[in-house]
C-alpha positions as CSV (number, residue, x, y, z in Angstrom):
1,X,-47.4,-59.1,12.7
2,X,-49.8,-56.1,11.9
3,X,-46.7,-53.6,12.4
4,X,-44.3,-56.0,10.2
5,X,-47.3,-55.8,7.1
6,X,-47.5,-52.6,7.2
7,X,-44.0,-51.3,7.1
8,X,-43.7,-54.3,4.3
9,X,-46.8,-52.1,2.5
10,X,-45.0,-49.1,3.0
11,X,-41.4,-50.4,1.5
12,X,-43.5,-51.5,-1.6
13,X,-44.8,-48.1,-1.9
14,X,-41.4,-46.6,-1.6
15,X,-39.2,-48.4,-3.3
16,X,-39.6,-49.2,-7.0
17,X,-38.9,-52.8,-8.5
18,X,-36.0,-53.4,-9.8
19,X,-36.9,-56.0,-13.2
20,X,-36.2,-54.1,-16.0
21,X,-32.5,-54.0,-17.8
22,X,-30.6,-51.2,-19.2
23,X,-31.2,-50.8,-22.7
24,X,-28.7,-47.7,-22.9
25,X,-26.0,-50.4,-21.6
26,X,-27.3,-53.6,-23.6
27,X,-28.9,-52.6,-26.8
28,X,-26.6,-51.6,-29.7
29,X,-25.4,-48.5,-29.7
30,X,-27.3,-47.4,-33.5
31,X,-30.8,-48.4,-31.7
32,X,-29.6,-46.8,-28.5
33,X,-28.8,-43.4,-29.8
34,X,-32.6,-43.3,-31.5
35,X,-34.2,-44.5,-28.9
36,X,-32.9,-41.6,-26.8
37,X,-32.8,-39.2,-29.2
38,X,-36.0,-39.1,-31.0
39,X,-38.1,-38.6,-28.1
40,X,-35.6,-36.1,-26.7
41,X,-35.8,-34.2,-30.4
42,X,-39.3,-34.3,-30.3
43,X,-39.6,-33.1,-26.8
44,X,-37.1,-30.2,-27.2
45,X,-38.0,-29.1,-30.6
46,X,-42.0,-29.2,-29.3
47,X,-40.5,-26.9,-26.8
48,X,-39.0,-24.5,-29.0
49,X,-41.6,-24.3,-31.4
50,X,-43.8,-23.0,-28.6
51,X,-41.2,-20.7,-28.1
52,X,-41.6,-19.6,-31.7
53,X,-44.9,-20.3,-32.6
54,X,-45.3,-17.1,-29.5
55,X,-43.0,-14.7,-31.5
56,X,-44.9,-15.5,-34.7
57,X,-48.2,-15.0,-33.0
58,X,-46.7,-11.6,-31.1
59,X,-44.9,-10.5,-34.4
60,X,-47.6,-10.5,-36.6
61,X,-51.0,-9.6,-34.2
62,X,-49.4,-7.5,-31.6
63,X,-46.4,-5.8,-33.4
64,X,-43.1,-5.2,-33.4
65,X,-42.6,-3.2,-30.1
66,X,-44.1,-6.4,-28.0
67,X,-41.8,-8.7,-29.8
68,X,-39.0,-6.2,-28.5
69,X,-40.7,-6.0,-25.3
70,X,-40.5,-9.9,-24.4
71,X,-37.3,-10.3,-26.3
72,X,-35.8,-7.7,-23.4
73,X,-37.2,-9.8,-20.8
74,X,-35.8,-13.1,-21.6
75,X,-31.9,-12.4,-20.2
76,X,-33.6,-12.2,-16.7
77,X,-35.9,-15.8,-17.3
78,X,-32.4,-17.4,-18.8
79,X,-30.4,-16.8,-15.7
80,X,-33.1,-18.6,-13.9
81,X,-33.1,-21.5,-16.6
82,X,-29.1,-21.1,-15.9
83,X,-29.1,-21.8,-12.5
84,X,-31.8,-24.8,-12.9
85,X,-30.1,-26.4,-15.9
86,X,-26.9,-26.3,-13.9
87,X,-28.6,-28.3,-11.1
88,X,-30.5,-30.2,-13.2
89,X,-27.6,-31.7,-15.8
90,X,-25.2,-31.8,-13.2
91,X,-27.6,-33.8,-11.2
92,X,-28.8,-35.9,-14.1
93,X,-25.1,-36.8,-15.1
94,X,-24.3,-38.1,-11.6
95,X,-27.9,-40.2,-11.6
96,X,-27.0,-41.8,-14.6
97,X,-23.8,-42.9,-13.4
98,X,-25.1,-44.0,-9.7
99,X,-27.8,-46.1,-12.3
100,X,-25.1,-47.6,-14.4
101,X,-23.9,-48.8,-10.8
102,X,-27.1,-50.5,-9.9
103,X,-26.8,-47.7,-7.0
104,X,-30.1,-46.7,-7.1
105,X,-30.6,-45.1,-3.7
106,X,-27.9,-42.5,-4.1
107,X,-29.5,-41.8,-7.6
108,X,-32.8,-41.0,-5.9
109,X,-31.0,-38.8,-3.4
110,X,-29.5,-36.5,-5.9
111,X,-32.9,-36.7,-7.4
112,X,-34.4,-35.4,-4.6
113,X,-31.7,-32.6,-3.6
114,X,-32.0,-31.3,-6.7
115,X,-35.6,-30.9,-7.3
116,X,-35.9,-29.5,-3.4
117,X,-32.7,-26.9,-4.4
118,X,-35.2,-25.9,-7.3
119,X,-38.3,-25.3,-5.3
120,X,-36.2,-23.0,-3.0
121,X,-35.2,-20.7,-5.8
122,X,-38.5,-20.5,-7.2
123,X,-40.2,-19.4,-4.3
124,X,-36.7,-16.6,-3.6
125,X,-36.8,-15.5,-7.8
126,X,-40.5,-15.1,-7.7
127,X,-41.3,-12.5,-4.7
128,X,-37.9,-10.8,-5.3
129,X,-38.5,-10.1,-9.0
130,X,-42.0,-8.7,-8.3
131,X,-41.0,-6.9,-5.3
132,X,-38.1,-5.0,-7.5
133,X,-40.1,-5.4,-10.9
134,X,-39.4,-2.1,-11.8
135,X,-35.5,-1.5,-11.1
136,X,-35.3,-4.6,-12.8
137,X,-37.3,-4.2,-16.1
138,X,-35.3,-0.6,-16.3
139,X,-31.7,-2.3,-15.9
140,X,-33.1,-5.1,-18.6
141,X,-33.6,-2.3,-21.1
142,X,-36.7,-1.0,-20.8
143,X,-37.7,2.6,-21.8
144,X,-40.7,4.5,-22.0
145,X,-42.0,2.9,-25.4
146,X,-41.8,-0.3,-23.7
147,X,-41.8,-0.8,-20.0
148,X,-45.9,-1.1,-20.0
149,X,-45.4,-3.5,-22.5
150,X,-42.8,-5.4,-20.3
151,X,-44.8,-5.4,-17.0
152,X,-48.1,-6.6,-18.5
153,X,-45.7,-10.0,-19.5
154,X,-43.7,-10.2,-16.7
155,X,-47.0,-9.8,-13.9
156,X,-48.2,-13.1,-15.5
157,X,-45.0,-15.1,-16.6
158,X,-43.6,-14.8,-12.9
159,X,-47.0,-16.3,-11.9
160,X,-45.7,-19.5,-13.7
161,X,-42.1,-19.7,-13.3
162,X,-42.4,-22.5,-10.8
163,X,-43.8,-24.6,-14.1
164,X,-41.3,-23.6,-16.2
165,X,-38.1,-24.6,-13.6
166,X,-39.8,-27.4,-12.0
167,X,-40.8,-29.1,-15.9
168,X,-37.3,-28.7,-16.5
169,X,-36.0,-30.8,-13.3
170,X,-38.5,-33.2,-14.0
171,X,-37.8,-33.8,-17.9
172,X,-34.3,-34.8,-17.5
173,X,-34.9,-37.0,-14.6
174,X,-37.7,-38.8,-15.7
175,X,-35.6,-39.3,-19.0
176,X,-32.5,-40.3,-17.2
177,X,-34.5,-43.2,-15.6
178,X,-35.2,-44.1,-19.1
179,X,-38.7,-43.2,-19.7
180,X,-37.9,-40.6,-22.9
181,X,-41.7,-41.0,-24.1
182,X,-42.9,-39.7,-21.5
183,X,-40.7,-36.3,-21.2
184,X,-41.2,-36.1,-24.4
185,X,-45.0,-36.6,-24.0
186,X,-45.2,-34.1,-21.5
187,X,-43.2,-30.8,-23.6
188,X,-45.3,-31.8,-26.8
189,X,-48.7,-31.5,-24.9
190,X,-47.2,-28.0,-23.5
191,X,-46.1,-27.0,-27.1
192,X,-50.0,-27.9,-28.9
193,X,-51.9,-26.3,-25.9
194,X,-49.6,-23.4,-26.3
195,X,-50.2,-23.4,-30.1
196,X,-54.3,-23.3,-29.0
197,X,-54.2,-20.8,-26.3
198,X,-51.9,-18.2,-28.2
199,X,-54.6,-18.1,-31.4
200,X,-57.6,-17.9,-28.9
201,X,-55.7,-15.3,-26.7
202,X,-54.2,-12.8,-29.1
203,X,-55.9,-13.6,-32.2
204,X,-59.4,-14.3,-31.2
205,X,-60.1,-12.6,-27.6
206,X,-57.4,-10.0,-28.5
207,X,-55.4,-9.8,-25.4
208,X,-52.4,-8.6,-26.9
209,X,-48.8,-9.4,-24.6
210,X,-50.8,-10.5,-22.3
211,X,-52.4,-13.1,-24.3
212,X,-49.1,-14.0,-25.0
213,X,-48.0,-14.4,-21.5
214,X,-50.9,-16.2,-20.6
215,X,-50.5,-19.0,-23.1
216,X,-47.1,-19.0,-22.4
217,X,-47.7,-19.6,-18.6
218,X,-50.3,-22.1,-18.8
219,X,-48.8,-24.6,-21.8
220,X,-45.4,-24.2,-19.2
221,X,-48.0,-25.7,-16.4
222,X,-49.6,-28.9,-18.3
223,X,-46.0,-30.4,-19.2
224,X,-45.2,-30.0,-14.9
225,X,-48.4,-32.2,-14.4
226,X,-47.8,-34.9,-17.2
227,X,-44.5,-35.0,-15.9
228,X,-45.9,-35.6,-12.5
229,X,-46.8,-39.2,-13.5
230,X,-43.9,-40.3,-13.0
231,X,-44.3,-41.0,-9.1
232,X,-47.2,-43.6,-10.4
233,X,-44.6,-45.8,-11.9
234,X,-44.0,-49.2,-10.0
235,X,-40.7,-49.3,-11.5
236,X,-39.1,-46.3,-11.4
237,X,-35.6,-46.3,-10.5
238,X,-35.7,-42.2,-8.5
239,X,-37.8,-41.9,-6.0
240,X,-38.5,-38.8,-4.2
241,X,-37.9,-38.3,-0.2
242,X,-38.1,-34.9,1.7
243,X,-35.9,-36.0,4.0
244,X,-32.1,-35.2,2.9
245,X,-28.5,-35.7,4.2
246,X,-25.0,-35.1,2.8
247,X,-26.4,-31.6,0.8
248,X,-22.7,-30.8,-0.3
249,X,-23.1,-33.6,-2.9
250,X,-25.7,-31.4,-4.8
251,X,-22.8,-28.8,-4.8
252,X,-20.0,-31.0,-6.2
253,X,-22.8,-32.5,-8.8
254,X,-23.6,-28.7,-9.7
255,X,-20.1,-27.5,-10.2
256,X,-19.8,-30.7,-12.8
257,X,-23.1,-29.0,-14.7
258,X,-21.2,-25.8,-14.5
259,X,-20.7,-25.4,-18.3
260,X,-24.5,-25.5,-18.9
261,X,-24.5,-23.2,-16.2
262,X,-22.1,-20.8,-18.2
263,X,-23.9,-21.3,-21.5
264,X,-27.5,-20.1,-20.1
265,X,-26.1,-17.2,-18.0
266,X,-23.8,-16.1,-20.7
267,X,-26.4,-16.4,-23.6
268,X,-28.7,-14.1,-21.0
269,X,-25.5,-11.6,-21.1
270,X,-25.2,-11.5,-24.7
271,X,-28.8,-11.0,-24.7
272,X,-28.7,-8.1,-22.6
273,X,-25.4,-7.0,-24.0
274,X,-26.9,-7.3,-28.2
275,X,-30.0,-5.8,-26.9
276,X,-27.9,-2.7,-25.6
277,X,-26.3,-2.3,-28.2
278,X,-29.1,-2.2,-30.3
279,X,-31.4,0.1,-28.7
280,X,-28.4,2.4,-29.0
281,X,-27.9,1.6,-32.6
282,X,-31.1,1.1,-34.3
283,X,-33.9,1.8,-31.6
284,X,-36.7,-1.3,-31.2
285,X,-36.7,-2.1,-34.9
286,X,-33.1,-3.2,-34.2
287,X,-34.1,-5.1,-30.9
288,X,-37.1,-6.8,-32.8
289,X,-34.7,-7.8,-35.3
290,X,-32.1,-10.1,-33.7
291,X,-35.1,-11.3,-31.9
292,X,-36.2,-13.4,-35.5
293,X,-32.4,-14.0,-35.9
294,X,-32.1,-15.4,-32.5
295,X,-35.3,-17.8,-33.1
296,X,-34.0,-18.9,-36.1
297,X,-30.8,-19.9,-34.5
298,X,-32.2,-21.4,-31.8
299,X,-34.2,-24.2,-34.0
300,X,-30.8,-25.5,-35.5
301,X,-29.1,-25.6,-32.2
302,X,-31.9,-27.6,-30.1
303,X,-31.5,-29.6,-32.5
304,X,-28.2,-30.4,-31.5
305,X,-29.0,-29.9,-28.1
306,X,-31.0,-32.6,-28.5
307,X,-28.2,-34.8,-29.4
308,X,-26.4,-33.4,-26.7
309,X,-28.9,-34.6,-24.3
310,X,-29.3,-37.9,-25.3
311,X,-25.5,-38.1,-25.5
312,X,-25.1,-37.1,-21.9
313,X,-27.7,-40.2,-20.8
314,X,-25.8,-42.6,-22.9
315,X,-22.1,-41.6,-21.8
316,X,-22.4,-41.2,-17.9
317,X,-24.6,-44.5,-17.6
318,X,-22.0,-46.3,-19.8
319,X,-19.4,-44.5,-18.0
320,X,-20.5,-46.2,-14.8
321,X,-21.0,-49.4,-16.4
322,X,-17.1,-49.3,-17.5
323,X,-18.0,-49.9,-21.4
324,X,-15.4,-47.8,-23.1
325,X,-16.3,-49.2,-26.8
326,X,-19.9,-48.0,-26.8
327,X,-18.9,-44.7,-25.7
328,X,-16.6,-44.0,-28.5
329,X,-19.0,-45.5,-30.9
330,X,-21.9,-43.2,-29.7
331,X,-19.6,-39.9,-29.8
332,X,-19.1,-40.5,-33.6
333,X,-22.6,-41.0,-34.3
334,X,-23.4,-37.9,-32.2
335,X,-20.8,-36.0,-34.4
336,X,-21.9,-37.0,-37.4
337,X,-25.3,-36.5,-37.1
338,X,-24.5,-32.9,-35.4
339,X,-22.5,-32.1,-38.9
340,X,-25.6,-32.9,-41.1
341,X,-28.6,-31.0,-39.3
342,X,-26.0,-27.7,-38.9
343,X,-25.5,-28.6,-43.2
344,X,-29.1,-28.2,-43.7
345,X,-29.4,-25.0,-41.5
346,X,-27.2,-22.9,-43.3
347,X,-28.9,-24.3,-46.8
348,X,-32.5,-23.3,-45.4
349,X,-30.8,-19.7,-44.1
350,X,-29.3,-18.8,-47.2
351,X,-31.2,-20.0,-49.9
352,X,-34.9,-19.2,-47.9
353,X,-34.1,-16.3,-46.3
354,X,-37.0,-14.0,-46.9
355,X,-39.4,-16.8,-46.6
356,X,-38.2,-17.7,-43.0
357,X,-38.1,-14.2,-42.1
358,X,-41.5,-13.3,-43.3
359,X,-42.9,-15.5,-41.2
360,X,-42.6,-14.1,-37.9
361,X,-43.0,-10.4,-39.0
362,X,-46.1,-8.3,-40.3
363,X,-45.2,-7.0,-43.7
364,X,-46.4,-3.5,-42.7
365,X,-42.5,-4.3,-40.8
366,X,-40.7,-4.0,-43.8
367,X,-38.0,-1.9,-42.4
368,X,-37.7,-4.7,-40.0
369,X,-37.9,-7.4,-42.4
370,X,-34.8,-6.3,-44.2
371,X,-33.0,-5.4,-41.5
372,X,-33.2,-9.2,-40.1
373,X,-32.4,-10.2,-43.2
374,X,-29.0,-8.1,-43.4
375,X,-28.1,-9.6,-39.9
376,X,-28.4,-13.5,-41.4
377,X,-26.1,-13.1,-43.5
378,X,-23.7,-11.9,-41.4
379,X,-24.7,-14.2,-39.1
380,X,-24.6,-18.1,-40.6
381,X,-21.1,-19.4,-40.4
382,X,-22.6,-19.7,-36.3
383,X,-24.4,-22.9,-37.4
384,X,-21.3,-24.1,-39.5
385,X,-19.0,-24.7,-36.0
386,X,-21.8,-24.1,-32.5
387,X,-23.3,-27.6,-33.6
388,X,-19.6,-29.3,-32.7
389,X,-18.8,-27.3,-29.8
390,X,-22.5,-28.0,-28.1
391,X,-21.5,-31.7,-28.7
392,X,-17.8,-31.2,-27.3
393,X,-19.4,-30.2,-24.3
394,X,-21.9,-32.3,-23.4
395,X,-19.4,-35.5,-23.8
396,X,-16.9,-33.9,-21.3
397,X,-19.4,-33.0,-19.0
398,X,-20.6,-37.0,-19.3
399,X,-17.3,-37.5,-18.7
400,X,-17.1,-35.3,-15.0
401,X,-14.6,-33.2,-16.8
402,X,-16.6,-29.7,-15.3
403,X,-13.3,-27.8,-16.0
404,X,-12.9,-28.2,-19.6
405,X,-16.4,-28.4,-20.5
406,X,-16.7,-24.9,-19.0
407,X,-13.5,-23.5,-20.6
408,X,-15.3,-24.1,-23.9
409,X,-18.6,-22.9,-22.7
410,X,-17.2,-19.8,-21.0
411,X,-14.9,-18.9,-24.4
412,X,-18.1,-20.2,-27.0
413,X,-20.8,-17.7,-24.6
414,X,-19.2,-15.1,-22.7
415,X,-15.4,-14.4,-22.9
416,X,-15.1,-13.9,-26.4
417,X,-18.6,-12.5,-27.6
418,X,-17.9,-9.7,-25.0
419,X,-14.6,-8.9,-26.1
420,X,-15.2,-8.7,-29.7
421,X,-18.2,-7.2,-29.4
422,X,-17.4,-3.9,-27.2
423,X,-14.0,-3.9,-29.5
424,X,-16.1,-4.1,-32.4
425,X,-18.7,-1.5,-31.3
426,X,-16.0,0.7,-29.9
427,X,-13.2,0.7,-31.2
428,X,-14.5,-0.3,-35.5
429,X,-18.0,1.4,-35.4
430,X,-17.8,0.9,-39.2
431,X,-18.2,-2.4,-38.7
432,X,-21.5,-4.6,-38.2
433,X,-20.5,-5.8,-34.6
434,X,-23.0,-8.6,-34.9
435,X,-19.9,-10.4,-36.4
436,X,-18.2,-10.8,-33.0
437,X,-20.7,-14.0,-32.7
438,X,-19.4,-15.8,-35.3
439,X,-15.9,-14.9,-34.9
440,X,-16.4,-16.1,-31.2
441,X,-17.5,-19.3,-32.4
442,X,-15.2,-20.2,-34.5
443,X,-12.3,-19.7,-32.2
444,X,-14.1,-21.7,-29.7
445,X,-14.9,-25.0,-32.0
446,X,-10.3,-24.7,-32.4
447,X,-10.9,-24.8,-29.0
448,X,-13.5,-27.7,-28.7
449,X,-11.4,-29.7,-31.2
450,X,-8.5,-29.5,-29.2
451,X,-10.2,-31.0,-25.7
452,X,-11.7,-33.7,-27.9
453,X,-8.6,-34.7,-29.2
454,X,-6.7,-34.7,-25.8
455,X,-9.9,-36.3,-23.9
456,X,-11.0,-39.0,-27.0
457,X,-12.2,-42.2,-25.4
458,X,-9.2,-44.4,-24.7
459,X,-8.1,-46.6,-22.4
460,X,-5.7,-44.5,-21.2
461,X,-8.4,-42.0,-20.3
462,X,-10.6,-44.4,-18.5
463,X,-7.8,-45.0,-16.3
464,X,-7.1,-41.4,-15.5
465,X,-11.1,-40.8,-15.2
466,X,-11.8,-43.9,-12.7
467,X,-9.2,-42.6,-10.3
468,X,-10.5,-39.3,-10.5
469,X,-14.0,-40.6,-9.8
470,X,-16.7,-38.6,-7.8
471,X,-17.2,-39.6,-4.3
472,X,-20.7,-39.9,-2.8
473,X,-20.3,-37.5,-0.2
């Protein structure tokens, strides 16, 4: 009897209780899409400001040259990202349908493979990139005005990249399972302590980039622990076990995150590529520039991204569930709403411009300053079409359609920015080759419309799509 309690005790610590519904397949859909995408806007854009709220800090106290510094740096910490948000939304994707099943089990184990997959490349990035820190800072784009600069950031930020990956496996999980407030919880802690630390590091104690890094590394750590609470939850639908079989499904579930995959290596190409091309150009001034260009775009497109996200949860569990009708209602709303936040981002960039800019730049920059502000207009028809195209994807990839989510992603972030812009710096110096990224993403949203329109929920399309179902592996 004592050995029947006891593994009765240890089942109830294992295995959650299943008594709550679905509201992502019972609520109606209006409700649905806020209740998902509010706490996934606040989580993402509390993530980005603390991206932001660092260059504003670094721009104004350190200088120029630092901004440049960590702005070189950042291709190598998106290819990480890449790999983890390729796990992590292709694991997600396939959790949310195994949930819309009323499978949890197999929902845990990709859980589990995932986050384990994760740990494993941490602990491989981390002593490789210090061991060859300075081959790699070199290839990145570092020169002699810099590379001190870059190595100061890079010591410490390394220090905390198991935060940073691990945060992001954990936020879409825990959010999957249908606890948003809490992922969102846990980024907007990491984006106030970051605001804190950065004014007490470089402003107060004066610690300059490393300050920056610092902050940065430690406001990347609290959101990891918050997080963390999860495994307290009675109810919780993914639990964790070390113990793993069947690995090739985190392969197959991968492959179906393989857009998001594409668009966080590629982005860390056209990083590298831009910030090339603009050390050759117009030295760091150049660099530091697209640097306040690039934070600007990226606060429209989490935006969207956030949309995205909740439109991935939503689709996939729905998906699952068989409910067509929701799905297609949900798609529009996510459209809609994507057309009116990329409206208001092209108002604030054109008719604000030198107020935005100022903001992250010392005016003893000035050089800079107008330089960034040249580049914006050249660059805002992005915001007019990316919105759609971000959407576009993330419903195919709901959808297990890896293939044509990654076209789109592969032409939107690598394919054509690289063309256009070695034609455009090649063969038309004359030119401003900054335009190759709008160009690109125009062609690409043609591109996006045409999937959507071939793929638009139907029930024609659910047939195809259930007969083309995922196995379990």
């Amino acid at each position: 009897m004592q050995s029947g309690n006891s593994n009765n005790a240890r089942n109830c610590l294992k295995i959650p209780r299943m008594t709550r519904t679905n509201p992502a397949l019972t609520d109606p859909v209006l409700s649905s899409f806020f209740r998902l995408w509010l706490p996934s806007l606040a989580g993402i854009m509390a993530m980005t400001t603390a991206n932001i709220v660092d260059g504003i800090f670094i721009g104004n106290y350190v200088g120029a040259t630092a901004l440049a510094a960590v702005t070189l740096i950042i291709p190598f910490l998106g290819i990480l990202f890449g790999v983890t948000f390729m796990l992590t939304m292709g694991g997600t994707v396939r959790a949310g349908k195994y949930i819309g099943e009323a499978d949890t089990a197999a929902a845990g184990a990709i859980f589990s493979k995932t986050l384990l997959a994760v740990v494993v490349l941490v602990l491989l990035v981390t002593a490789s990139g210090l061991l060859l820190e300075t081959y790699l800072l070199r290839a990145l784009g570092g020169n002699d005005d810099v590379l001190p600069l870059m190595q100061t950031y890079f010591r410490i930020i390394m220090g905390f990249a198991w935060a940073h990956l691990l945060t992001v496996v954990m936020y879409f999980f825990v959010r999957v399972d249908g606890y948003p407030a809490l992922a969102a919880i846990a980024l907007i802690t990491g984006s106030a302590v970051n605001l804190v630390l950065d004014y007490l590091f470089i402003v107060h104690f004066q610690w300059g980039i490393a300050g920056a890094a610092w902050a940065t590394g430690i406001s990347q750590a609290l959101p990891f622990l918050v997080l963390c609470g999860y495994f307290f939850f009675p109810q919780r639908r993914l639990v964790f076990n070390l113990r793993q079989t069947k690995w090739r499904e985190l392969f197959t579930s991968a492959f179906n995150g393989l857009s998001e995959f594409i668009n966080e290596i590629s982005a860390s190409i056209i990083a590298l590529l831009l910030n090339w091309m603009f050390m050759i150009r117009l030295g760091v001034e150049g660099v530091a520039a697209i640097t306040v260009v690039n934070y600007m775009m990226v606060i429209g497109l989490m935006m969207i991204f956030s949309i995205g996200d909740a439109e991935g949860i939503f689709i996939s569990q729905n998906y699952g569930a068989g409910k067509l009708h929701r799905i297609r209602r949900f798609l529009l709303i996510c459209i809609s709403l994507a057309l009116l936040i990329s409206s208001i981002s092209i108002w604030l960039l054109l008719c604000h411009t030198h107020v935005l800019v100022s903001a992250f730049l010392n005016a003893e920059d000035q050089d800079v300053i107008e330089l960034t502000i040249g580049l914006l207009r050249l660059f805002w028809p992005v915001f007019a079409v990316s919105g759609l195209s971000l959407v576009i994807t993330s419903y195919l990839t709901a959808l297990h359609l890896p293939v044509q989510s990654s076209i789109i992603a592969l032409a939107r972030s690598l394919v054509l920015p690289v063309i256009l812009l070695l034609t455009l710096f090649h063969a038309f110096p004359e030119l401003p080759f900054i335009l190759a990224i709008p160009m690109a993403e125009v062609i690409t949203f043609i591109l996006a419309l045409f999937f959507l329109a071939r793929f638009f929920p139907n029930q024609t399309l659910f047939r195809k799509l259930d007969a083309l179902k995922p196995s379990r592996l």
